[in-house]
C-alpha positions, 0 to 999 in steps of 0.5 A: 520545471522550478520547485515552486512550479511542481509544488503547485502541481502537484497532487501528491504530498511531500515525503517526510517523516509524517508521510511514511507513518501514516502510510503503515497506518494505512497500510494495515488499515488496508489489512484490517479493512479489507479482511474485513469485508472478505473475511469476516462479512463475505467469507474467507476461503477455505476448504470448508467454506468452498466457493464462498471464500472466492466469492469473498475475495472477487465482490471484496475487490469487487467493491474496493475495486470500484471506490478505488477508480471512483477515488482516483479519478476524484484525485486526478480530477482536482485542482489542487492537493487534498489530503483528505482525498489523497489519503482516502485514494490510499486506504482505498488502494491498499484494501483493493489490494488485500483483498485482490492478492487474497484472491490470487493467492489462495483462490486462484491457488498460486501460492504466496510465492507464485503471487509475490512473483507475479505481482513483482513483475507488475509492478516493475512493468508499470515502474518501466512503462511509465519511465519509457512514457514520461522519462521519470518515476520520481514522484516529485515530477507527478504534476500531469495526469498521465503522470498520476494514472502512472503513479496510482496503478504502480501504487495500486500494483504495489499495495497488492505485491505488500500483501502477498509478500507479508503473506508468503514472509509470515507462512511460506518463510516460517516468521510468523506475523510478528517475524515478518513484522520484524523482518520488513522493519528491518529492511526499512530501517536499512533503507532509511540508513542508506537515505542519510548516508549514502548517494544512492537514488532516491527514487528507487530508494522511495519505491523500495520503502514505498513497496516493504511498508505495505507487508510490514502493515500487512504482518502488523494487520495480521497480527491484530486480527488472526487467531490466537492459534495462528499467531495473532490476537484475534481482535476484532477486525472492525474494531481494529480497523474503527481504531486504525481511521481514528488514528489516521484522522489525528495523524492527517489533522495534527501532521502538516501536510503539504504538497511535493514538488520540494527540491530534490536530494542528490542522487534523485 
C-alpha cells in the first residue's frame, strides 16, 4: 500500500510534533475531567465516604464508558479523517480511563502497583493480539476497521495504564506530583533523543511515548486539582478542565492536522 493509499484511509492523524501536545492536553484534560465527575459531583472514595467513592468511579466509567464506544464506533463509521472526532475519541478514552483505573486501583483495593501491572498486561495483550491479527502495530497502516477497533481499545487499555502509573509514581514511589511530572518528562525526552539519533523502531518508540504521555498528563492533572495538603494546587477541576478544552480547541484550529499514512522512518 502507497503512502498516498494510506493517507486516504486513514482516520488517524499524522505524528508530529502538534499531535504529541495536544495529546498531554488531553491527557490531563482526562485527569481533570474524569476527577471531576467521580470526585467532585459523584464521590470520591475514601474510608469516610464509604460505598459512595465506588459508586463514583463505576457510574463515572459508567458514562465515560458509553460516550467512549458511541465515539468510536462514529470514528470507525466515517469516511474520512476528522479531527474534531478524532480528538474527542481521545479525550473521551482517556477520562474512561481515569476513572476505570481510580476504580481498580482504590475500590477494588489492588493498589497502584497491582493495577499498573494488570493493566500492562492488557495493553501488551491487546499490542500482540492485533500483531498476531493483522502483522502490525504501526499506526500508519490503520487504514481498515478491524485495524481501528485494535487500535482504540490498545488506546483505551493504554490511557487507563497512564493513569495508574502517574498514581503509583507520585504516592507508592514518593515523587510527589510534580516529581512524576519530572520524572515521565524525562523518559519522553529520552525517547524523543532515541527518535533522532538512533535506528531503533518507531513503532515501539510511538506506543512507548504514546503510554508515558498519559501519567506525565495524569501527574500534571493532579497537580492542578488536588489539595494543597496533598501537593497540589486545589484548583477547581471544572474550571481546569473548561481552561484544558479551550486550549485544545485552539491547538485543533490553529495546528494543521492531517491525516497519517505518511512515509515511514527507517527502523519502523
Amino acid at each position: 500500500m502507497t503512502d498516498e493509499t494510506r493517507a486516504v484511509l486513514s482516520k488517524v492523524p499524522a505524528v508530529a510534533l502538534g499531535f504529541w501536545i495536544v495529546k498531554i492536553l488531553a491527557t490531563t484534560l482526562g485527569e481533570t475531567g474524569g476527577d471531576a465527575v467521580s470526585m467532585s459531583w459523584l464521590g470520591e472514595t475514601t474510608p469516610e465516604a464509604g460505598a459512595s467513592g465506588i459508586n463514583g468511579y463505576l457510574v463515572g466509567t459508567a458514562i465515560f464508558g458509553v460516550l467512549l464506544v458511541g465515539l468510536v464506533w462514529a470514528q470507525i463509521a466515517a469516511k474520512r479523517f476528522n479531527p474534531w472526532l478524532y480528538w474527542a475519541t481521545i479525550i473521551a478514552s482517556t477520562t474512561a480511563g481515569t476513572t476505570l483505573a481510580d476504580f481498580a486501583t482504590r475500590s477494588l483495593g489492588i493498589g497502584y502497583t497491582g493495577g499498573s501491572a494488570l493493566l500492562l498486561g492488557l495493553v501488551l495483550a491487546s499490542l500482540g493480539a492485533w500483531k498476531a491479527a493483522l502483522g502490525s502495530v504501526d499506526v500508519n497502516d490503520v487504514t481498515t476497521p478491524r485495524a481501528e477497533a485494535f487500535y482504540w481499545l490498545t488506546i483505551t487499555f493504554s490511557q487507563t495504564l497512564g493513569t495508574a502509573l502517574g498514581d503509583w509514581a507520585a504516592d507508592t514511589g514518593g515523587l510527589g506530583y510534580l516529581g512524576g511530572a519530572t520524572m515521565f518528562a524525562i523518559a519522553l525526552a529520552v525517547l524523543a533523543l532515541l527518535y533522532f539519533t538512533t535506528r531503533a523502531s518507531r513503532v515501539v518508540l510511538f506506543w512507548a511515548a504514546f503510554i508515558l504521555t498519559r501519567p506525565l498528563g495524569a501527574t500534571v492533572g493532579d497537580f492542578l486539582d488536588k489539595p494543597l495538603a496533598k501537593g497540589g494546587l486545589d484548583l477547581s477541576r471544572p474550571i481546569a478542565s473548561a481552561a484544558l478544552v479551550a486550549a485544545i480547541l485552539i491547538l485543533i484550529l490553529v495546528v494543521p492536522q492531517r491525516a497519517g499514512g505518511h512515509p515511514k522512518k527507517t527502523g519502523s
